[in-house]
C-alpha positions as a Markdown table, in Angstrom:
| # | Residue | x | y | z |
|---|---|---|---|---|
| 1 | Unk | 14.8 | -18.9 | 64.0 |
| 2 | Unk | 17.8 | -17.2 | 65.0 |
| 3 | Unk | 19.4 | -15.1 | 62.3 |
| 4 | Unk | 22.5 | -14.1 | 62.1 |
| 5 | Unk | 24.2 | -10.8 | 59.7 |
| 6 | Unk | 27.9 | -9.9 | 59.2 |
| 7 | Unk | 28.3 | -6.7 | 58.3 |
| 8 | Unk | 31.4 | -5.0 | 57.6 |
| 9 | Unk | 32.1 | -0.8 | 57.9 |
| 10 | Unk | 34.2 | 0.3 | 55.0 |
| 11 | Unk | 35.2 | 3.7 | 53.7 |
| 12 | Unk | 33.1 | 5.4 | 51.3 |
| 13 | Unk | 34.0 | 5.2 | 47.5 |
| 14 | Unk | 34.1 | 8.3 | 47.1 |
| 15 | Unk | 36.6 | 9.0 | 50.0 |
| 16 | Unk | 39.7 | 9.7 | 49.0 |
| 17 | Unk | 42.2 | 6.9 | 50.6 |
| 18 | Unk | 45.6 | 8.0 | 51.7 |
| 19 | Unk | 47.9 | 5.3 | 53.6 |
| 20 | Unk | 49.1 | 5.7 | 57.7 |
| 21 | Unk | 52.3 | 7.6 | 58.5 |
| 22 | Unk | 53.6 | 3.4 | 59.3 |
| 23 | Unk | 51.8 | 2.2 | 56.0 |
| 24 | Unk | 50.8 | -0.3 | 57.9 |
| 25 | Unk | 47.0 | 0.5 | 57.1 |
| 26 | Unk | 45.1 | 3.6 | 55.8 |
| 27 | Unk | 44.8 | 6.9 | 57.7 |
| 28 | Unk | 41.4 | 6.3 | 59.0 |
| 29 | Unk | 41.2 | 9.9 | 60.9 |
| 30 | Unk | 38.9 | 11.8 | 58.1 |
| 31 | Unk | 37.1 | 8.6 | 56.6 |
| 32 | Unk | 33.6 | 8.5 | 55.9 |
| 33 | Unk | 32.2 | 5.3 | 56.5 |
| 34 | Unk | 29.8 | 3.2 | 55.5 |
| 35 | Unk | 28.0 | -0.4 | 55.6 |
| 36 | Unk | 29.5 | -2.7 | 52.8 |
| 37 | Unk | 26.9 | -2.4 | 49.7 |
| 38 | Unk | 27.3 | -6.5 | 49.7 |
| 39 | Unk | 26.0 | -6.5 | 53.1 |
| 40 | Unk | 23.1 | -4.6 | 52.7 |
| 41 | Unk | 21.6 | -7.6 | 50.4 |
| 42 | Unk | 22.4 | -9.5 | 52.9 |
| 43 | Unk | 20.6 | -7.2 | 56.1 |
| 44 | Unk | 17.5 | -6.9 | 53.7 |
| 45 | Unk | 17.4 | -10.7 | 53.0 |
| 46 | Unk | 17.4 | -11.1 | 57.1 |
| 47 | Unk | 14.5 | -9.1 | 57.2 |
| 48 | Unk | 12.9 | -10.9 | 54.7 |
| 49 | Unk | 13.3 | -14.3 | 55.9 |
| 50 | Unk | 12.2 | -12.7 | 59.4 |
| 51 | Unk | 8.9 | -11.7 | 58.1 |
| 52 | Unk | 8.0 | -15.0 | 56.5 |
| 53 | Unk | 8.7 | -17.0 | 59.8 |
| 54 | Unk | 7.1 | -15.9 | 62.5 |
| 55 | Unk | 9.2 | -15.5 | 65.8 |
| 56 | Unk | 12.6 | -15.0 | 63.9 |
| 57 | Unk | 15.0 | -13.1 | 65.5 |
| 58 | Unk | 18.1 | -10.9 | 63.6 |
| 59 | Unk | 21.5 | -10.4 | 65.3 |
| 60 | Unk | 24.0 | -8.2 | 63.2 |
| 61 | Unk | 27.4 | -8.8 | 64.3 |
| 62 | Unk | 30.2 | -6.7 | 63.3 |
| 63 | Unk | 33.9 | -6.4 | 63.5 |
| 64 | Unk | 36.0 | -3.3 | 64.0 |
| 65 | Unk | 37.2 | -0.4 | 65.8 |
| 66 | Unk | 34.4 | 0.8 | 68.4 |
| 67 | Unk | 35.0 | 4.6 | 67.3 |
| 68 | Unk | 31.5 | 4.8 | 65.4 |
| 69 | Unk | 28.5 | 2.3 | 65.6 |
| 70 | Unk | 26.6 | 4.2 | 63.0 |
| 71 | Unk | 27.0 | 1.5 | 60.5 |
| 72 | Unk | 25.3 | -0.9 | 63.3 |
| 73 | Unk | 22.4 | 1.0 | 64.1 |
| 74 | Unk | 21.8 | 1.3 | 60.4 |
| 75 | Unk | 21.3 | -2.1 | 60.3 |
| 76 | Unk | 19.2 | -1.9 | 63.5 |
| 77 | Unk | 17.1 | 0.9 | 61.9 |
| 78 | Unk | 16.2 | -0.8 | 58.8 |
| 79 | Unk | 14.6 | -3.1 | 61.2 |
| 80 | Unk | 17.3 | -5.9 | 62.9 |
| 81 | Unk | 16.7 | -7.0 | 66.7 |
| 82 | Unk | 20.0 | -6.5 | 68.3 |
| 83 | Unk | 23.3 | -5.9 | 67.5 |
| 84 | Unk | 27.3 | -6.8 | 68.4 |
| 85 | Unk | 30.0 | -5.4 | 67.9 |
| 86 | Unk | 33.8 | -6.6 | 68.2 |
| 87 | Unk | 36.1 | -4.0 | 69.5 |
| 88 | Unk | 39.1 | -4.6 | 67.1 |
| 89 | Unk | 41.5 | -3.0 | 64.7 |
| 90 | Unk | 40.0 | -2.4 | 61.1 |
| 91 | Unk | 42.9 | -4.1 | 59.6 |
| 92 | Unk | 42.1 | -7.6 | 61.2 |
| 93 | Unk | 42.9 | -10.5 | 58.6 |
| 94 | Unk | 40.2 | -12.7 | 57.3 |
| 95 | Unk | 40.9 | -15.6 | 59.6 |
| 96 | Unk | 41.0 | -13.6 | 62.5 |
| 97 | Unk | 37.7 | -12.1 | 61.7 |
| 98 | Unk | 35.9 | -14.8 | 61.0 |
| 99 | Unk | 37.2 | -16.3 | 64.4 |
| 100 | Unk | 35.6 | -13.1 | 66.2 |
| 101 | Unk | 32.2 | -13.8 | 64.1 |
| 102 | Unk | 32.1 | -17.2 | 65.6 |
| 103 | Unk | 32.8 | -16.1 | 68.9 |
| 104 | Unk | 30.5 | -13.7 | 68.8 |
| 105 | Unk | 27.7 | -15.8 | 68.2 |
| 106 | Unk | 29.2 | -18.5 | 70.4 |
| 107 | Unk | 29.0 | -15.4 | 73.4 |
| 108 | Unk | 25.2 | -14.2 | 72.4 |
| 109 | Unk | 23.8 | -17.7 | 73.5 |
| 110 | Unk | 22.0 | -18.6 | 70.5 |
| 111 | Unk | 22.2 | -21.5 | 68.1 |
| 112 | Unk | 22.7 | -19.9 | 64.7 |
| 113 | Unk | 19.9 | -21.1 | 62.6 |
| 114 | Unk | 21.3 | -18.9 | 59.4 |
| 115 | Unk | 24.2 | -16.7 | 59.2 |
| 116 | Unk | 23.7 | -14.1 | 56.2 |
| 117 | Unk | 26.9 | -12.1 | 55.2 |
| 118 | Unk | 27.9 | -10.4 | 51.9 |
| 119 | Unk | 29.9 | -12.2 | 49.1 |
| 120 | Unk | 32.9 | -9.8 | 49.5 |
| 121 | Unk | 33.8 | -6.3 | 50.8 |
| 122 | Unk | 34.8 | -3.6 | 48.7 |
| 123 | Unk | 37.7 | -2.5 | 50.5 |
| 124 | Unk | 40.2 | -6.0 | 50.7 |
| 125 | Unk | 38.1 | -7.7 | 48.3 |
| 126 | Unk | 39.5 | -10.9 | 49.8 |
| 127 | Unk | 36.2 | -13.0 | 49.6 |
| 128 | Unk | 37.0 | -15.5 | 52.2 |
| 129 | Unk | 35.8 | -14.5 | 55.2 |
| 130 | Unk | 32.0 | -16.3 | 55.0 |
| 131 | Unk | 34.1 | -19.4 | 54.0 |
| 132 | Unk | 36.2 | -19.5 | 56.9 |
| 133 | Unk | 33.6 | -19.0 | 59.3 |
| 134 | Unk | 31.6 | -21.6 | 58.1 |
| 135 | Unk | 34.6 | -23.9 | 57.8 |
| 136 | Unk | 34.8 | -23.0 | 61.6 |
| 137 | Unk | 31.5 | -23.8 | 62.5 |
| 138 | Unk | 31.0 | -26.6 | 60.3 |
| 139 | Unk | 28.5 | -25.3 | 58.6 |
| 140 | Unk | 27.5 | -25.8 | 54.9 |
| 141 | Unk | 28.1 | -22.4 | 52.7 |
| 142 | Unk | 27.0 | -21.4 | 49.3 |
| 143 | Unk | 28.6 | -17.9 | 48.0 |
| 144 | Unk | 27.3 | -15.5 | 45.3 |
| 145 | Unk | 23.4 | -16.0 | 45.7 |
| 146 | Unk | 21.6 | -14.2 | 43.6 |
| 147 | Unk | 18.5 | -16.1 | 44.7 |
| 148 | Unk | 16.8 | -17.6 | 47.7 |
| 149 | Unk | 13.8 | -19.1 | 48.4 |
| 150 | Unk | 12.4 | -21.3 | 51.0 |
| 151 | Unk | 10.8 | -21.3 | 54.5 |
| 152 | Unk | 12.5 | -22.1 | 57.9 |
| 153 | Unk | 15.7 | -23.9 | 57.5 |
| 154 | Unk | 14.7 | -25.7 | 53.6 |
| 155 | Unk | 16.4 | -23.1 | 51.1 |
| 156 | Unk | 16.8 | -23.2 | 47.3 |
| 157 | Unk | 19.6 | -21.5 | 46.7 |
| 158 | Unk | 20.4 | -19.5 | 43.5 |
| 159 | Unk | 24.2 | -18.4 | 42.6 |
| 160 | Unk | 26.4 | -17.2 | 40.1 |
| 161 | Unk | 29.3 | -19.0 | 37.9 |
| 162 | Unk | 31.4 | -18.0 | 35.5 |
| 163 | Unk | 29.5 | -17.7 | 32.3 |
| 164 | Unk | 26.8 | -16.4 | 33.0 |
| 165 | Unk | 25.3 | -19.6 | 34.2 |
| 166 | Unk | 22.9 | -20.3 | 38.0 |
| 167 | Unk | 23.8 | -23.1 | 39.9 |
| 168 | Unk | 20.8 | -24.3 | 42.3 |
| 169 | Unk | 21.5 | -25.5 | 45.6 |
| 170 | Unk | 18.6 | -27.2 | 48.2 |
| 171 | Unk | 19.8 | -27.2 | 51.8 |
| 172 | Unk | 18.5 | -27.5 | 55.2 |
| 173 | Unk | 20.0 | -24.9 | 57.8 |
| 174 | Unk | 22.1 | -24.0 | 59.6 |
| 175 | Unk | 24.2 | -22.4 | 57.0 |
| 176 | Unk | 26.3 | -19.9 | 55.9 |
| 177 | Unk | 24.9 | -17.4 | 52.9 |
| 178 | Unk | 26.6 | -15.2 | 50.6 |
| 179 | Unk | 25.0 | -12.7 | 49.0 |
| 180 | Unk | 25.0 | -10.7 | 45.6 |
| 181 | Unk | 23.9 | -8.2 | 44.4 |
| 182 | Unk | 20.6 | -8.7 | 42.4 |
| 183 | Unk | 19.1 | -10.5 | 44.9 |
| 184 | Unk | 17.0 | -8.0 | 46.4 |
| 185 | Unk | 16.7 | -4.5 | 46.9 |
| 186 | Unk | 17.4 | -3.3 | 50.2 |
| 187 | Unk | 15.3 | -0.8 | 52.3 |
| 188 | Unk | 16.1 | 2.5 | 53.3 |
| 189 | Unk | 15.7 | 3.2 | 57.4 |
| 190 | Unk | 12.6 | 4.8 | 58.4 |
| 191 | Unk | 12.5 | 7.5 | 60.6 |
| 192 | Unk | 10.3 | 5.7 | 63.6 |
| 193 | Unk | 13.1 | 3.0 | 62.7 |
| 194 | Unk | 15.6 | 5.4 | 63.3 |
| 195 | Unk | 14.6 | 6.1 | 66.8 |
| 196 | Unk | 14.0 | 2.8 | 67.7 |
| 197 | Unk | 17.3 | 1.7 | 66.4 |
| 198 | Unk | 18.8 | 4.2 | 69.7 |
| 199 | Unk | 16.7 | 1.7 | 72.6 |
| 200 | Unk | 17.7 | -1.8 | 70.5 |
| 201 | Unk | 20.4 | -3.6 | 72.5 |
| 202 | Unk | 24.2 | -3.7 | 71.1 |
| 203 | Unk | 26.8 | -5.1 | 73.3 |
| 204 | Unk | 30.3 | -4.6 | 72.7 |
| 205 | Unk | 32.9 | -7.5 | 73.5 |
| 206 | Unk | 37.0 | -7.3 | 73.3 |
| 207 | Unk | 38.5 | -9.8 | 71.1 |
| 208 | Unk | 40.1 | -11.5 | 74.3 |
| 209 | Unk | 36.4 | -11.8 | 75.4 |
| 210 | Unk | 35.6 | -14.2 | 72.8 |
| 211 | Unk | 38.7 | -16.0 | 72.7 |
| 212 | Unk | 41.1 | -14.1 | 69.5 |
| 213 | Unk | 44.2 | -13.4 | 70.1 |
| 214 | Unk | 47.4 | -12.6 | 68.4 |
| 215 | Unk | 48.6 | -16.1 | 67.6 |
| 216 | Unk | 45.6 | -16.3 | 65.3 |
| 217 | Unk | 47.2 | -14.1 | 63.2 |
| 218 | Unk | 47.8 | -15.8 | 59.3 |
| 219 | Unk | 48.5 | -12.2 | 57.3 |
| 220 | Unk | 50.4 | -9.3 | 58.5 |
| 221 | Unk | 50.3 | -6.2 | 56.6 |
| 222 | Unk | 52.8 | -3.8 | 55.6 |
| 223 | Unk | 53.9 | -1.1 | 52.8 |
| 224 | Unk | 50.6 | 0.6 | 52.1 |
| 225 | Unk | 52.0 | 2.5 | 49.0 |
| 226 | Unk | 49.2 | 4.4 | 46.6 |
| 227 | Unk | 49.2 | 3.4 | 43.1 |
| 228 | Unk | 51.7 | 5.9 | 41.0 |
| 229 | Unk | 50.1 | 8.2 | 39.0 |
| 230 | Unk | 49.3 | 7.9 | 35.4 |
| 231 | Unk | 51.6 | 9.8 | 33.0 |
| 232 | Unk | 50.3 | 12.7 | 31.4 |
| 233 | Unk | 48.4 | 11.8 | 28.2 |
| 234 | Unk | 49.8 | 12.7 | 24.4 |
| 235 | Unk | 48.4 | 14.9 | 22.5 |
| 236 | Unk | 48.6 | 14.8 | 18.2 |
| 237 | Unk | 47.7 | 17.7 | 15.8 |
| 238 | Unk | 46.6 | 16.2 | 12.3 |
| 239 | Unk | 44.3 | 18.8 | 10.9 |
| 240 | Unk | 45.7 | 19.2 | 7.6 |
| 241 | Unk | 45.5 | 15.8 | 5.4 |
| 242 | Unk | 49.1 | 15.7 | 4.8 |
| 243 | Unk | 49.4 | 15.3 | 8.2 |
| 244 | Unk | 47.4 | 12.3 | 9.2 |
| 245 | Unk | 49.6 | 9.6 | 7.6 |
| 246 | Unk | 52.4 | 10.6 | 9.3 |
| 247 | Unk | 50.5 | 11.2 | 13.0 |
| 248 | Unk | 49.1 | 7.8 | 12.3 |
| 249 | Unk | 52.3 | 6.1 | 11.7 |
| 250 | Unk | 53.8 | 8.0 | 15.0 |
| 251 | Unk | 50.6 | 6.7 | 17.3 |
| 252 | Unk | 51.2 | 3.2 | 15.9 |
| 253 | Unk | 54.8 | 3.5 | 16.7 |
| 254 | Unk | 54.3 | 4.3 | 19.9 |
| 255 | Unk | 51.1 | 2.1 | 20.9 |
| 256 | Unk | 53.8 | -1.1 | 19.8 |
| 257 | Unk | 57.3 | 0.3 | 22.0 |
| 258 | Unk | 55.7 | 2.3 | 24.4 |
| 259 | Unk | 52.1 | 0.9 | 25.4 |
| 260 | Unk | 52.6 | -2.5 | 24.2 |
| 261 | Unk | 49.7 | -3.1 | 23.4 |
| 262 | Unk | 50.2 | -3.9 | 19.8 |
């Protein structure tokens, strides 16, 4: 089987995020990064779907500015084949970056027996890019699996609704996979897979390689503005009894014209 990962390089959460001098974007200069936490279900379900058919192959593809391939070799050090990676801006919109993914695979030669990504990414949030690329390969998806079983290409499918509730899919590859968190727990990197990871092959292709290009813009971005900051909090003495009815009466007043929330 040939198996394909998306994975995605986005800033740490703990990073504090400030936006470019244009605000076209974020300033990107002192960013740590990291691999998308939604991905990693998705790298360590790979692996596992590897080791129950013999002969599988994995092929992590990413998307993004060719500055640092650390989030890459991660992936290849937890035990992936080979990676590629898309030199292109980090601001890319979800069409165009699911139109890089497909060229991608298109330009590494294999057929695509399952493509693996994560349900979302934590810095857009915007939960459409496994849906267009399937939609471009005409491929069947399922999003927010939270369980999968199955050999070769017959899967049973596990995902999340609303509610609470599991929806059960049965499907034959190729397909397009989604995954949540919960559905397994992904391995840390060894350290023999850490050296390894430096000799595994990762080619890099332009966008114009695999056939993007600016018309295939669909979202422009502009007017990164940070959120404005919370006003300082109020503070109420009520000590003495006599006090209380009156404090009360004053937070009430105030949770109705000022808060609104009453």
């Amino acid at each position: 089987m040939n198996i394909f990962v998306c994975i995605k390089q986005v800033p740490d959460t703990e990073t504090k995020v400030t936006p470019n001098s244009d605000g076209t974007y974020i300033e990107t200069s002192s960013i740590k990064w990291i691999m998308n936490p939604y991905d990693e279900y998705a790298v360590e379900q790979a692996l596992l779907h590897k080791a129950a058919n013999t002969g599988s192959t994995i092929t992590v593809v990413r998307v993004g500015a060719v500055k640092d391939t650390e989030v890459l070799r991660t992936a290849l050090a937890m035990g992936v084949d080979e990676a590629i990676l898309v030199d292109a801006p980090d601001n890319l919109d979800s069409y165009q970056t699911a139109k890089a993914i497909k060229g991608a695979i298109e330009k590494s030669g294999k057929t695509a027996d399952l493509i693996l990504t994560g349900k979302q990414a934590i810095d857009d949030d915007c939960l459409q890019v496994p849906q267009l690329l399937a939609q471009l390969m005409e491929l069947p998806s399922i999003s927010v699996v939270v369980g999968f079983e199955g050999t070769g290409s017959d899967l049973t499918l596990r995902r999340e609704v609303e509610g609470g509730a599991i929806e059960v899919y049965k499907t034959s590859g190729p397909c397009v996979v989604a995954c949540n968190k919960g559905l397994n727990s992904p391995r840390y990197a060894s350290l023999p897979g850490i050296m390894k990871a430096k000799k595994k092959p990762l080619a890099i292709h332009s966008l114009t390689d695999i056939g993007v290009n600016q018309d295939d813009v669909r979202v422009k971005y502009s007017n990164f503005v940070l959120p404005p900051e919370k006003p300082a909090g109020k503070k109420f003495e009520a000590m003495e009894e006599g006090q209380q009815a009156a404090v009360v009466a004053e937070v009430v007043g105030l949770l109705r014209t000022e808060a609104k929330v009453l």
